[in-house]
C-alpha positions in Angstrom: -58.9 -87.5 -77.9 -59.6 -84.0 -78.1 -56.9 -82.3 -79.4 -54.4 -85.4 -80.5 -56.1 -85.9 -83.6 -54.4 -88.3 -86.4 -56.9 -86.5 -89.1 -55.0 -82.9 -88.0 -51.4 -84.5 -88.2 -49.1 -82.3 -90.4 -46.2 -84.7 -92.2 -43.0 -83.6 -93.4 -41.0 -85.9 -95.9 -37.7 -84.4 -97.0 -35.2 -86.3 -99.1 -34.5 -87.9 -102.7 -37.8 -88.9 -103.2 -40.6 -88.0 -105.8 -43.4 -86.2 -104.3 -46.6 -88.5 -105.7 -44.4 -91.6 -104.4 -44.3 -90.0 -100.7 -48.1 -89.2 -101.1 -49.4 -92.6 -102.1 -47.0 -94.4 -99.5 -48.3 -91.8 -96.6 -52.3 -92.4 -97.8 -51.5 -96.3 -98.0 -50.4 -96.6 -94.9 -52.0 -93.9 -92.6 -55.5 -95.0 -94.6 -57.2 -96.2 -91.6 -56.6 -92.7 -89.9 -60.0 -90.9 -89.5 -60.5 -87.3 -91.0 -60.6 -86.3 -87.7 -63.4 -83.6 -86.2 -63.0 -80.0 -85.3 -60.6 -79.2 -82.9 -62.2 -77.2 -79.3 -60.8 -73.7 -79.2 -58.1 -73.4 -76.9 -57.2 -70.3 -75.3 -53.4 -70.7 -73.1 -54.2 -69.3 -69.8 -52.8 -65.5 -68.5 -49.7 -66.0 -67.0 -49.9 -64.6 -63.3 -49.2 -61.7 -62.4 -44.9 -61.2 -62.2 -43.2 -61.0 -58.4 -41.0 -58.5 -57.3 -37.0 -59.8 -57.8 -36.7 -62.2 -55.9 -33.2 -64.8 -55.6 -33.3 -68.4 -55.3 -31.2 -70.4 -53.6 -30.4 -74.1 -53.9 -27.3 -75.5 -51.8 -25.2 -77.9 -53.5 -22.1 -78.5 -51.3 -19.2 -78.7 -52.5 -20.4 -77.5 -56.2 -17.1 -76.3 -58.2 -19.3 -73.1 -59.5 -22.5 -71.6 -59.2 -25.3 -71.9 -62.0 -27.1 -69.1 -62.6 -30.9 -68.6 -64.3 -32.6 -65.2 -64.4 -36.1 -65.2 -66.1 -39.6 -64.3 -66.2 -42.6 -65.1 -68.6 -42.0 -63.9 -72.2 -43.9 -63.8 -75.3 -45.8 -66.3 -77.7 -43.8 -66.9 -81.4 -46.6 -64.2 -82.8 -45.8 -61.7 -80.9 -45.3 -58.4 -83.9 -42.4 -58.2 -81.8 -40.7 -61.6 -82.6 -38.0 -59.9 -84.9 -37.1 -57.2 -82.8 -36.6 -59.6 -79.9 -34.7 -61.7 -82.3 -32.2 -58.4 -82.7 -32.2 -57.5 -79.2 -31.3 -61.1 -77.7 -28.9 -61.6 -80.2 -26.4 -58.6 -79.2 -27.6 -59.3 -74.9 -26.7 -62.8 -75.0 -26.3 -64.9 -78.2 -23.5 -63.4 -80.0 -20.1 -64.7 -78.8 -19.5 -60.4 -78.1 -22.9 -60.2 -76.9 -23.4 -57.5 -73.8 -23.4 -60.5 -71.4 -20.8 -63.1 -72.3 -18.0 -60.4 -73.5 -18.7 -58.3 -70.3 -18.9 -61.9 -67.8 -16.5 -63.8 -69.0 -14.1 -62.3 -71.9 -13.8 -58.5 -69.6 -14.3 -60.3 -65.9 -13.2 -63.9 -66.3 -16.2 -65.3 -64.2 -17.3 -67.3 -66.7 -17.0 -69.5 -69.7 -19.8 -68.9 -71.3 -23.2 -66.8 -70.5 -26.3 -66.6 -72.6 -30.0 -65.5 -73.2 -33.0 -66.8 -75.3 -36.5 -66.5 -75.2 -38.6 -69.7 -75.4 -41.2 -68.6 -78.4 -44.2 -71.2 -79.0 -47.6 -71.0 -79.4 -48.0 -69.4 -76.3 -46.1 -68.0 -73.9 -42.5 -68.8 -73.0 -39.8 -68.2 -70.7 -37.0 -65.7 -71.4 -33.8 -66.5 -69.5 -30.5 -65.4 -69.1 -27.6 -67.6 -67.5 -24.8 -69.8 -67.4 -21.7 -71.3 -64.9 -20.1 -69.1 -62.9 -16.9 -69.5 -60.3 -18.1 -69.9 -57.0 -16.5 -66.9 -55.4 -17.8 -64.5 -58.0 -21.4 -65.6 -57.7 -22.0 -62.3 -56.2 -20.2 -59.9 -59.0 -21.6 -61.9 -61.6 -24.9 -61.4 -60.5 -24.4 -57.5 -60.0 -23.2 -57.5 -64.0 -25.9 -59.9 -64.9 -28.4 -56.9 -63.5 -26.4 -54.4 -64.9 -26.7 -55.5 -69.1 -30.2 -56.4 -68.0 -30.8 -52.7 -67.4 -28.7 -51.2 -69.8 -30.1 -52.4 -72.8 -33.3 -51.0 -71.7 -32.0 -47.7 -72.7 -29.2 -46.3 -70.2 -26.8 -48.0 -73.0 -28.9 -47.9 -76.3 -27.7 -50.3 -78.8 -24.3 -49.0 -81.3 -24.7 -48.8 -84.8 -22.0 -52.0 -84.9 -24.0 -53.6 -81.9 -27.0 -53.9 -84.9 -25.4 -54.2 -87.6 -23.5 -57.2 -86.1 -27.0 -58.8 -84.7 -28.6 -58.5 -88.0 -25.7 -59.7 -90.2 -25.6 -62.8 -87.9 -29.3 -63.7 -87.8 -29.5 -63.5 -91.7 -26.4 -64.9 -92.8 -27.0 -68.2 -90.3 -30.3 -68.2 -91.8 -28.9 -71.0 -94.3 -27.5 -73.2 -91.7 -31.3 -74.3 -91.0 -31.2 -75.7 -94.7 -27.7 -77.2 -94.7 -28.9 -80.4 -93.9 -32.4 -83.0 -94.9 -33.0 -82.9 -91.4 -32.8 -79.3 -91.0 -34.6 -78.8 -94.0 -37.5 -80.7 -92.7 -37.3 -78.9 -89.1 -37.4 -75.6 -91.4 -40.8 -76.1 -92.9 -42.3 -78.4 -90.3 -41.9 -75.4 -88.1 -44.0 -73.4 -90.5 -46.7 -75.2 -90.0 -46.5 -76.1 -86.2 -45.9 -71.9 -85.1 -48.8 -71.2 -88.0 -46.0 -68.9 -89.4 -47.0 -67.9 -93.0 -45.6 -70.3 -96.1 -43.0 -67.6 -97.3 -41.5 -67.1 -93.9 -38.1 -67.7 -94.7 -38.1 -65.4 -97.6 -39.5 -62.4 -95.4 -37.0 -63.2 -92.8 -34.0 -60.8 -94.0 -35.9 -58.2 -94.9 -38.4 -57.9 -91.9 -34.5 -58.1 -89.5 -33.4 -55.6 -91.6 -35.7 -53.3 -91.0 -35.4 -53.9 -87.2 -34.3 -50.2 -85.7 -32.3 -49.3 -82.8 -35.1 -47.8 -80.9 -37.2 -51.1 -82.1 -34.3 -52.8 -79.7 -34.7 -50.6 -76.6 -38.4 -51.0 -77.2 -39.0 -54.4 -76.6 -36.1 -54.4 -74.3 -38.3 -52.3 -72.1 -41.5 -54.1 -72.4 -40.2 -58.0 -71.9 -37.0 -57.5 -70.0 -38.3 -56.3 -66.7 -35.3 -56.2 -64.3 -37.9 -55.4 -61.5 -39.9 -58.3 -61.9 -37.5 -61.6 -62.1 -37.0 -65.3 -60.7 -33.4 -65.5 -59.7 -32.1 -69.0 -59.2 -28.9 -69.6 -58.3 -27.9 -73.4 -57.9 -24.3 -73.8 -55.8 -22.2 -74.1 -52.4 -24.4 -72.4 -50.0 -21.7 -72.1 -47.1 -19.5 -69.8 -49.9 -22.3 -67.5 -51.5 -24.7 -66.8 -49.0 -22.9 -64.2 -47.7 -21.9 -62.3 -50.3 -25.3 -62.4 -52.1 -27.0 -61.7 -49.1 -24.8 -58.3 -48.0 -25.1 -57.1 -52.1 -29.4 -56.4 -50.9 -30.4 -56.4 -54.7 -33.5 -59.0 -53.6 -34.7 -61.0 -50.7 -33.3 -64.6 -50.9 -35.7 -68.0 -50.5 -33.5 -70.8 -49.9 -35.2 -74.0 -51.8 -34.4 -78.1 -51.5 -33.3 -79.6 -54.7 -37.2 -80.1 -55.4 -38.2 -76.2 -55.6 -39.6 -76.5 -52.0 -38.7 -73.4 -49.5 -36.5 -74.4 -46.6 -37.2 -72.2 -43.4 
């Protein structure tokens, strides 16, 4: 009642239609909708303060590989930041020759397919990095995993191709969101449900564009904390416990398929 206001609703219509037709259908039949009050302020709450490292464990035996999430809490969607993320993530893990899927699985084979992606909203979300990885290499692919987690912090600054690459790619899929009525009305409804300003989309090229490489090590620094993640690691505990355990990057909590330690 407080915050699920009808009177607040934001509707999106996309298609062959006329725009007064829409409008007079909508009022007909939404007509016994109240205006709707003021909204109470709503403040999300400060997200705790982040652990050390630490590696969680979930047996599954038998499991043909081992699925892997690393992630802590990331930013809201208006973060001044959001497009320099955007750059970063896109050449760590989104690209197809991002850091972490041409180093996992097209130089080491451990791997079909790793990723990364920050979960903007209105406030904040998780940032995670992860995928499927063969059993036996659950320890090497976590030591890499760490490794482009650091290194795009600054020991391996972004290459004038790395950003050139990440840009080209963010701007020229930009139409793809358009390409379709549905995506269409995704587009703008998302305008008005992140509070994003009404020329968004025409801003977008040029505020990636002026995205800079020390931009990318700069953000890399202040939301990628390498120091400070939840590890989970879901997969055949009598064939990675081991070999995780003797690597010493961070103490291991073993947890039931519900989250719950096991002693």
């Amino acid at each position: 009642k407080a915050y699920f206001q009808p009177g607040h609703a934001v509707i999106t219509v996309v298609g062959d239609v006329k725009p007064d037709e829409v409008k007079r259908t909508v009022e007909t039949a939404l007509a016994g909708w109240s205006a709707g009050g003021s909204l109470p302020p709503f403040t999300y709450p400060t997200a705790p303060a982040p652990k050390a490292t630490t590696i969680y464990l979930v047996d599954k035996p038998g499991a043909a590989q081992s699925t892997f999430s690393l992630g802590e809490v990331g930013p809201p969607r208006d973060t001044p930041d959001y497009y320099a993320l955007r750059v970063m993530n896109e050449m760590l893990g989104v690209l197809f020759q991002s850091r972490l899927n041409h180093n996992i699985r097209e130089v080491k084979g451990y791997s079909y397919g790793v990723s990364s992606n920050f979960a903007f909203g209105r406030g904040p979300g998780a940032f995670r990095a992860g995928g499927e990885i063969v059993t036996a290499k659950s320890d090497s692919a976590l030591i890499e995993f760490m490794k482009e987690l650091r290194d795009i912090r600054g020991p391996r600054p972004p290459s004038d191709d790395e950003l050139a690459q990440a840009k080209a790619s963010l701007v020229q899929s930009l139409p793809a969101n358009f390409a379709s009525v549905s995506g269409v009305n995704n587009s703008v409804a998302s305008i008005y449900t992140q509070g994003l300003p009404e020329d968004y989309y025409k801003q977008f090229a040029t505020a990636i564009g002026a995205v800079t490489k020390d931009d990318v090590v700069r953000v890399a620094q202040k939301y990628i904390d390498p120091d400070h993640l939840a590890i989970v690691i879901v997969g055949d505990r009598s064939r990675i416990e081991g070999p995780l355990s003797a690597m010493k990057i961070a103490p291991i909590v073993w947890l039931d398929v519900d989250g719950n330690p096991i002693p």
